[in-house]
N, C-alpha and C positions, 0 to 999 in steps of 0.2 A: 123200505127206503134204503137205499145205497151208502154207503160210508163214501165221504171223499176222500182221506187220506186215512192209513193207518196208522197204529199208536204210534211208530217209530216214527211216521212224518210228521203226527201231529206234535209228539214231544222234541223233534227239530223245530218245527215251527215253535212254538215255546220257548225252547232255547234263545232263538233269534230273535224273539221278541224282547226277551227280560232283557240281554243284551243293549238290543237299542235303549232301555228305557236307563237301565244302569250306565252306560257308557255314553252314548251317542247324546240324549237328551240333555246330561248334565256339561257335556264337553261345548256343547252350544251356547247352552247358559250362562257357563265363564266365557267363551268366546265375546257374545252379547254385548255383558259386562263390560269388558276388555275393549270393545269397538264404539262402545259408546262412550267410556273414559278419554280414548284419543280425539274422540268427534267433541265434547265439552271441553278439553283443552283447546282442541284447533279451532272451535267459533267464539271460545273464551281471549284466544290472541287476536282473531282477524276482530273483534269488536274492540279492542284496546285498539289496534294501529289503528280502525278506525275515529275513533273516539281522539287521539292523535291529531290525527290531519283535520279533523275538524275542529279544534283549540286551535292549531297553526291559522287556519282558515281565519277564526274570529279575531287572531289577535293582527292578523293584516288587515282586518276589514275596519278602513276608518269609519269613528263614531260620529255621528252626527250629535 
């Protein structure tokens, strides 16, 4: 059976792998984090203005 790559490539490939897992994986994750912080603030505002205009709404709307 054939080798596919040799120790020098295989320990490049290694390299590159720990790499992504140390680096790349965790920079995501705060990323993630970080994009989802801004997304529950921005649907946390548009449900208050909502919630807003619809108090104004009820308080025009005469009572029967």
């Amino acid at each position: 059976m054939t080798q596919l790559f040799d120790n020098a490539q295989q320990e490049a490939i290694s390299q590159m792998l720990l790499g992504f897992i140390y680096f790349v994986l965790p920079a995501g994750v705060g990323l993630s984090i970080f994009v989802h912080g801004k997304y529950t603030q921005h649907r946390s505002a548009t449900l208050n203005k909502q919630i807003e205009i619809l108090e104004q709404v009820w308080k025009q709307t005469p009572q029967d």
